[in-house]
C-alpha positions in Angstrom: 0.0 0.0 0.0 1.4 3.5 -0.2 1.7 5.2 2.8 -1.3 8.2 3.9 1.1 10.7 4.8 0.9 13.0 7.7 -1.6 15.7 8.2 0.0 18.7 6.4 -0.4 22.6 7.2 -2.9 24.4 4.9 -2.3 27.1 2.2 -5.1 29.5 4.7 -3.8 32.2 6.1 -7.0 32.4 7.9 -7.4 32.9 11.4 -9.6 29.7 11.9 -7.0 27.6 10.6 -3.4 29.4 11.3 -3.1 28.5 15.1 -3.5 24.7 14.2 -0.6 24.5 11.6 2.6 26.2 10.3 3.6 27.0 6.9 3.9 24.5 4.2 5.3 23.3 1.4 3.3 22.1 -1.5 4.0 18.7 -3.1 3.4 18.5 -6.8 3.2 15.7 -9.5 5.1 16.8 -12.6 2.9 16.9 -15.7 5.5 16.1 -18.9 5.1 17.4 -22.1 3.7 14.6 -23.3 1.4 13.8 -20.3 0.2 17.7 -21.2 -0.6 17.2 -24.9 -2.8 14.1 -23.8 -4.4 16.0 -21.0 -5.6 19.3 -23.1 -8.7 17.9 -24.2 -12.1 20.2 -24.0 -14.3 19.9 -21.3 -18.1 19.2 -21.9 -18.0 18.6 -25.7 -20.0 16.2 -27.0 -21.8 13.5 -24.5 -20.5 13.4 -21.0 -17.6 12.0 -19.5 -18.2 11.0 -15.8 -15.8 9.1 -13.9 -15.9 7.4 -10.9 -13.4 6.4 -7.9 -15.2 3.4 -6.9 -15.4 2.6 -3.1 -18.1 0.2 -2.7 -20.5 3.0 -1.3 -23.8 2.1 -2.1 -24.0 5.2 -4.1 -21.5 4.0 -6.8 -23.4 1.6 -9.1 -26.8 4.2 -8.5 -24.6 7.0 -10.0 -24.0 4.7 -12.8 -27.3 3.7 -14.1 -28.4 7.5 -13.3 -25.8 8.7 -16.0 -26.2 6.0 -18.4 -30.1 6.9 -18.6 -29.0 10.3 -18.9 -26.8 9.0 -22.6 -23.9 9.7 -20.5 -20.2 8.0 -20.5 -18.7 6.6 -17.8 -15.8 4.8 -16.5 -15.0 3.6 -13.0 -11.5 3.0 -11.3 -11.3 1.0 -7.9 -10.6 3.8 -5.0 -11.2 3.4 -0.7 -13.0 4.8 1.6 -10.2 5.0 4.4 -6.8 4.2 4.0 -4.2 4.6 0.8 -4.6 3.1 -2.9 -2.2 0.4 -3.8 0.4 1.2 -6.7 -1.7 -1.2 -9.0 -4.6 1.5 -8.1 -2.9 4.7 -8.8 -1.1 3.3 -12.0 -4.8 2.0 -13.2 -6.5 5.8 -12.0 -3.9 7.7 -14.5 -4.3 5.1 -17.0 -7.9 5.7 -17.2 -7.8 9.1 -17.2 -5.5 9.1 -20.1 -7.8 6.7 -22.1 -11.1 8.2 -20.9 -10.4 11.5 -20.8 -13.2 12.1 -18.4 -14.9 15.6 -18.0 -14.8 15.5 -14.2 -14.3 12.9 -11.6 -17.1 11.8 -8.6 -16.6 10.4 -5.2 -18.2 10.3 -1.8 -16.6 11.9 1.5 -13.8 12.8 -0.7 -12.7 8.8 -1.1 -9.4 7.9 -2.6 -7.5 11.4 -1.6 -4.7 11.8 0.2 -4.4 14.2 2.7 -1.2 15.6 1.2 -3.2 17.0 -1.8 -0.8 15.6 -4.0 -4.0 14.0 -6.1 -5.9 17.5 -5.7 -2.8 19.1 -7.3 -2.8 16.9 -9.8 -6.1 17.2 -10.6 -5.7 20.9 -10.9 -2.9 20.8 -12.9 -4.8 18.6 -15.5 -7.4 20.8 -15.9 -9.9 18.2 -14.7 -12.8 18.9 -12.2 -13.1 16.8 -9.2 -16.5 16.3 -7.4 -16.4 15.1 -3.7 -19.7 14.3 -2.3 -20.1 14.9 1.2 -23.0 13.3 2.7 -21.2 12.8 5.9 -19.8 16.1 7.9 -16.8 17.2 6.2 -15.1 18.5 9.3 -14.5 15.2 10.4 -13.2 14.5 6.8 -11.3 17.5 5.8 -10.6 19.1 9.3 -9.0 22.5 8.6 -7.0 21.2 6.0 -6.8 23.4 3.0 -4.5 21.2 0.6 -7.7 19.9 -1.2 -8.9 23.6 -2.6 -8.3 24.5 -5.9 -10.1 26.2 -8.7 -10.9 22.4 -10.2 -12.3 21.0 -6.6 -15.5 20.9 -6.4 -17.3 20.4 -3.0 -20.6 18.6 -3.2 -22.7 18.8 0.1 -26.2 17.4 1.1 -26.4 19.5 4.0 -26.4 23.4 3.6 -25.1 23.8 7.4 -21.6 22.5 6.1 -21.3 25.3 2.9 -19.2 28.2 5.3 -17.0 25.2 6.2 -16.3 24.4 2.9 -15.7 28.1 1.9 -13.7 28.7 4.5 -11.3 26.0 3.9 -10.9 27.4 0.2 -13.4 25.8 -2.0 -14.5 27.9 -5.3 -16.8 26.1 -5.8 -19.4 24.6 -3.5 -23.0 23.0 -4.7 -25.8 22.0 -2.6 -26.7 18.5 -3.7 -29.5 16.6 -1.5 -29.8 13.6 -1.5 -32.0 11.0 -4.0 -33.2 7.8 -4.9 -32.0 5.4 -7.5 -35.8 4.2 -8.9 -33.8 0.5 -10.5 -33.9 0.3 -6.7 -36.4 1.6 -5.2 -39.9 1.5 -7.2 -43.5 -0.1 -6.0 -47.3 -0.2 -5.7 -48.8 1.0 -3.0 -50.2 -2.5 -1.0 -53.6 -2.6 1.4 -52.3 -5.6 3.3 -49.4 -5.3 5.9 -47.4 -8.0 8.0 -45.9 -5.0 9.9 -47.7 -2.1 11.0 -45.3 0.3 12.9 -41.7 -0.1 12.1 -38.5 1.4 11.8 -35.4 0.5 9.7 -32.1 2.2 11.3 -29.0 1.3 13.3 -29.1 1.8 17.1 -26.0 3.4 16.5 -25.2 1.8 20.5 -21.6 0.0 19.4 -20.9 2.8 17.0 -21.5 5.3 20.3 -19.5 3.4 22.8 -16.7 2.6 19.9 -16.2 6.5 19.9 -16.3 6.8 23.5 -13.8 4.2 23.8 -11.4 6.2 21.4 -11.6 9.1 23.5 -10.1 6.9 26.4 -6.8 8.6 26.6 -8.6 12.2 27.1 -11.0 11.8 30.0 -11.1 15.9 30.1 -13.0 15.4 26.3 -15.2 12.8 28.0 -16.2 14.5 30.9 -17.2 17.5 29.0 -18.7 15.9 26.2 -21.3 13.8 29.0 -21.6 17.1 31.0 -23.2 18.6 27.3 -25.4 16.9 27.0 -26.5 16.0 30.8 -27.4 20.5 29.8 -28.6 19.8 27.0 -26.4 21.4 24.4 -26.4 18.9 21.9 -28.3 19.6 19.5 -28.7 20.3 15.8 -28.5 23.6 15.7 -25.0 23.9 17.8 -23.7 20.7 16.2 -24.0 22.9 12.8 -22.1 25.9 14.3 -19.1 23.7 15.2 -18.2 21.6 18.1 -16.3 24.0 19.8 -19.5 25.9 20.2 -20.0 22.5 22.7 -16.8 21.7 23.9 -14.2 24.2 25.1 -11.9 25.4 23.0 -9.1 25.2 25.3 -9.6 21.3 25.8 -9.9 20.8 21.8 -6.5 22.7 21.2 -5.0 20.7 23.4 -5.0 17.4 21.4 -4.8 17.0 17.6 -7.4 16.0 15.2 -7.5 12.6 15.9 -8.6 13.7 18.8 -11.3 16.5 17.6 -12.5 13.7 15.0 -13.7 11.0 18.1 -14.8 14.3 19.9 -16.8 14.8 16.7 -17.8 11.3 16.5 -18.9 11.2 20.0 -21.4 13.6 19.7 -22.8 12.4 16.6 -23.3 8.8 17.6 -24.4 9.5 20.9 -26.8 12.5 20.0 -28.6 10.4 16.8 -28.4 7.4 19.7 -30.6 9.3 22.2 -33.1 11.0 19.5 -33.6 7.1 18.2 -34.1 5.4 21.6 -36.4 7.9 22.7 -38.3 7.2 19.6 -38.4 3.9 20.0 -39.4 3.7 23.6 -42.2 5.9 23.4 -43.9 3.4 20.9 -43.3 0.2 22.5 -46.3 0.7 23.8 -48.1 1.5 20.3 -46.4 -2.4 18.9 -43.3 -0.7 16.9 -41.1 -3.2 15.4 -37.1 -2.1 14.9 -34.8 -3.2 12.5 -30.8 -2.6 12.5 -28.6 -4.3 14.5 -28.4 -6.3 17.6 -28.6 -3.8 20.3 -32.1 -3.2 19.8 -32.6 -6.0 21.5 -32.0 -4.8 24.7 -34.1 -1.7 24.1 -37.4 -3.9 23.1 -38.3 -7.5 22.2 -39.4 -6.6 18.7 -35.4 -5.6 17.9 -33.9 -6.9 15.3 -30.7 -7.3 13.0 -30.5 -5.3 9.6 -32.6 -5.0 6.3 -30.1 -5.3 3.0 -30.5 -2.0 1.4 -30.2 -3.4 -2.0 -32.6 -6.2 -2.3 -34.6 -6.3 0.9 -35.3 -2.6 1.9 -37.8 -1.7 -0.7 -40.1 -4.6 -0.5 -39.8 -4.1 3.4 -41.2 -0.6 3.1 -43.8 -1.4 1.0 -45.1 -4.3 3.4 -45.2 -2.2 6.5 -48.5 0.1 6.9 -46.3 2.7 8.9 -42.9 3.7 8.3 -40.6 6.0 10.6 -37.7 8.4 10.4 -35.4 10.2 12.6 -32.7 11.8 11.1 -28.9 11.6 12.2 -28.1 14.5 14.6 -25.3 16.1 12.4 -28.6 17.0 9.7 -29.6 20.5 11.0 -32.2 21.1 7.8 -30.9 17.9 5.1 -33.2 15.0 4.9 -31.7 11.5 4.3 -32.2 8.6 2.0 -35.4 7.6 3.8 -37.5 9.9 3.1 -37.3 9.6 -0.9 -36.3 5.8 -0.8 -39.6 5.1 1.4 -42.2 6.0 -0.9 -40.4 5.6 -4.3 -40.6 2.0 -3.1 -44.6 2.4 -1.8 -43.9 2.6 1.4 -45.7 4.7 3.9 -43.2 7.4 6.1 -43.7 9.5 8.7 -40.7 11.7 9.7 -39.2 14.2 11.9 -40.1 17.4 10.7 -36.8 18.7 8.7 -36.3 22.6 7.6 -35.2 21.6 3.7 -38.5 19.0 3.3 -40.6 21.3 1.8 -37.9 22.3 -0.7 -38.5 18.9 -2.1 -42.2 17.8 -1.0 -45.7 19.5 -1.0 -46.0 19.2 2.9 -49.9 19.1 3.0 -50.2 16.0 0.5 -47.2 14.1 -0.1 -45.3 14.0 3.3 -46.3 13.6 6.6 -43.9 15.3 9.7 -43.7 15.2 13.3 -41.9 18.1 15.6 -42.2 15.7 18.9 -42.9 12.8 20.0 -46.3 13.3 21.4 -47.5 14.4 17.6 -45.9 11.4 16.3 -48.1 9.4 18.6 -51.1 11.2 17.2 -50.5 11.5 13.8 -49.8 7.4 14.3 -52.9 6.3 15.6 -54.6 9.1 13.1 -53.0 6.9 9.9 -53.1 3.7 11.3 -56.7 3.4 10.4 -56.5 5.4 7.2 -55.0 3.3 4.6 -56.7 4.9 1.6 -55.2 8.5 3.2 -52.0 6.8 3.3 -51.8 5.4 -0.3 -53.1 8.4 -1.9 -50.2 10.4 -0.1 -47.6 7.7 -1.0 -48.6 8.0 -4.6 -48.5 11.6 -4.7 -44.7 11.3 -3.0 -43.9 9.2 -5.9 -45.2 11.1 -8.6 -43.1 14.2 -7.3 -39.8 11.5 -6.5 -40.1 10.6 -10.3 -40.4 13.8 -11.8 -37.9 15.4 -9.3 -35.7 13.6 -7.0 -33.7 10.9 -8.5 -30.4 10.4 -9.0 -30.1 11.4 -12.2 -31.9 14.6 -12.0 -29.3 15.2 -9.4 -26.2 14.3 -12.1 -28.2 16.6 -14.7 -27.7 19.4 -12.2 -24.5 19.0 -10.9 -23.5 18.4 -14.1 -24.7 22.1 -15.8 -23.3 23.5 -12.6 -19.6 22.1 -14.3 -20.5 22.5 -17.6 -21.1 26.6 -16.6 -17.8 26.8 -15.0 -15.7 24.1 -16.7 -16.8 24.0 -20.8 -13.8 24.3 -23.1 
C-alpha cells in the first residue's frame, strides 16, 4: 500500500486555521510534455464524461445507471474509503484518465485522496474537475486542511449547514446536492395488506457510540465534558452545525490534535442520533413498533432486530409495513436523508421528523407527513393507522413528485450544468 502521509499545514492564512498548523510546502506531480498534450482535451463537448473512484459505497453503481439513462459515458477506477490506494490503483487511475479522458471525476466523503493533496494538485494541474460528495460532515473528513482547494475542486454537500466550512477551507466552488433515490432500486405499488404495522429501519448506533467513547479513552477531560453537554442539554442540531467548539471548550480541543477532535466529533454524533432514536423507539413500544438494525435493539425492546439489505430487501420491506418511521442523524440540521425519498419511491408509507429543507422537495400538505415531537408522532400514528386509503393516496403523490424530481439522475443533470457553466472548453 502507499503510505497516507501525515496531516500537512494548509495554504489558509485564515485565522480559523493558522493556530493549528505552520507554513507548508506544497507537493506537486510533474505533468511532462507529453502527459500535457494528452491532457488538453475540451471539457463538456460532446456527451458526457463521468468518472468514478469506486469505493463500494452504495452510491457508486446508482450514479452509474443515473448517467447512463442520462446518454452519459462513464468509466470507473477502484478507489477506498479509508486508508491509501495500492500502486496497481494509482497506475490503473492515471491510465484511465488518459484513455477516458473524463470531463470531471465523482466520489463520496472525498474517497481515494490523500491528505497531502498531492491528487488534488494533480487534478488541478490537468485541468480536470473533481467532485467530492459529502453526505457525511466534512469537518471530520477535511478538518482544517486546506491542501484539497483549488479552482478544479469541487465540493458537493447534502447539508447546507456545512457550505461556510467548505468556503472557509478554500473551496471555489461549493453546490448543494441533497440527497436521492435510485428508482432501479427503489420503485413499487402501494399495498392494502401489511405484515408489519409500525416499524423502523435504522442502526441503534449503540456500538458505534461506545466505539467513539472508547477512542476518547486517553482524554478523560474530552469525556467528561462531552457527557456534562449533554447531561445540559447542548447537543443539539442547531450547535452541532455551528461547530463543536460551540459545545466543547476550546481550550480542551487545542490541546489534542485532530484525531482527537475527529472521536470528539464522532462522540457527539453517535451519541446524540443514539438518544433521539431510543427515545423514539421507547415511546412506541407501547403503540407495537417493530425495529430493525442491528443487535442492540434487542435490549431496548423484544421486537429488535438485525439489519434489512438495502439493496434487495429494503424496498419490498417498506412497501409491506403500513407505517414507516424516520429520525434523522443529529449532524442533519435542515438535510433530509435517503429515507424519506427511498420510502415512498418504493410504496412505502413514512412519517418523519419534521426537517427545515422537506418542503424544498415535498408538498407538505399531500405528499409528506412530519412530526416536531414525539407526542405528535403518537397522534399522527394512531390518526393513519386506520387510514390506509389517506395513506396510499399520499404515498402516490410522494412518488409522482420523486419521479419527476428527486432521482439520482436529475441530481447528475444538475451537478452536471453546474460544471458544464464553469468548466466548458
Amino acid at each position: 500500500m502507499l503510505p497516507i502521509p501525515p496531516i500537512s499545514p494548509p495554504r489558509s492564512k485564515s485565522p480559523q486555521f493558522t493556530r493549528y498548523y505552520a507554513p507548508m510546502i506544497e507537493k506537486r506531480l510533474t505533468i511532462t510534455e507529453g502527459l500535457r498534450k494528452i491532457l488538453d482535451y475540451p471539457k463538456f463537448v460532446g456527451p458526457t464524461r463521468m468518472l468514478i473512484l469506486e469505493t463500494q459505497y452504495f452510491f457508486d453503481q446508482s450514479w452509474l445507471r443515473a448517467a447512463q439513462s442520462l446518454g452519459w459515458e462513464t468509466a470507473t477506477v477502484p478507489s477506498v474509503m479509508t486508508g491509501g490506494l495500492t500502486r496497481d490503483q494509482v497506475a490503473q487511475l492515471f491510465q484511465v484518465i488518459g484513455s477516458f479522458k473524463p470531463h470531471f471525476i465523482l466520489t463520496s466523503n472525498y474517497a481515494g485522496m490523500d491528505v497531502d493533496g498531492i491528487f488534488a494538485r494533480f487534478f488541478e494541474d490537468a485541468r480536470i474537475p473533481y467532485v467530492s460528495w459529502f453526505t457525511d460532515t466534512p469537518r471530520m473528513i477535511l478538518f482544517a486542511r486546506t491542501v484539497h482547494c483549488s479552482p478544479y475542486s469541487v465540493a458537493a454537500t447534502w447539508e447546507r449547514a456545512y457550505i461556510p466550512h467548505l468556503e472557509a477551507l478554500g473551496f471555489e466552488q461549493v453546490v448543494f446536492m441533497p440527497h436521492a433515490t435510485d428508482p432501479h432500486l427503489f420503485i413499487g405499488e402501494v399495498q392494502m395488506s401489511f405484515p408489519r404495522q409500525l416499524a423502523f429501519v435504522g442502526v441503534s448506533m449503540t456500538d458505534l457510540a461506545q466505539e467513539a467513547f472508547d477512542k476518547l479513552a486517553p482524554r478523560p477531560d474530552l469525556i467528561e465534558a462531552i457527557t456534562r453537554a449533554f447531561q445540559e442539554g447542548r447537543v443539539t442540531r442547531e450547535s452541532f452545525a455551528h461547530g463543536i467548539d460551540t459545545i466543547i471548550p476550546k481550550a480542551l480541543l487545542e490541546k489534542g490534535d485532530d484525531t482527537d477532535r475527529r472521536n470528539a466529533e464522532l462522540c457527539l454524533v453517535y451519541e446524540g442520533t443514539r438518544r433521539l432514536r431510543t427515545s423514539m423507539v421507547r415511546r412506541l413500544i407501547p403503540l407495537g413498533i417493530e425495529v430493525f438494525g442491528d443487535a442492540a435493539w434487542q435490549s431496548i425492546l423484544a421486537k429488535g432486530y438485525g439489519d434489512v439489505g438495502y439493496f434487495d430487501d429494503l424496498a419490498p420491506f417498506y412497501r409491506s409495513t403500513a407505517i414507516n418511521l424516520n429520525s434523522t442523524s443529529l449532524q442533519m440540521r435542515t438535510s433530509v436523508n435517503q429515507r424519506v425519498f427511498d420510502c415512498p419511491a418504493a410504496g412505502g408509507f413514512l412519517i418523519t421528523d419534521a426537517q427545515a429543507d422537506l418542503g424544498e422537495f415535498f408538498d407538505l400538505e399531500r405528499e409528506v407527513v412530519t412530526y416536531a415531537e414525539l407526542d405528535e408522532l403518537v397522534d399522527k400514528i394512531e390518526f393513519y393507522r386506520v387510514r390506509p386509503e389517506a395513506r396510499a393516496e399520499m404515498v402516490r403523490a410522494a412518488q409522482k413528485r420523486i419521479a419527476a424530481q428527486h432521482t439520482h439522475a436529475h441530481r447528475l443533470a444538475t451537478l452536471e450544468q453546474h460544471l458544464r457553466n464553469r468548466f466548458a472548453g
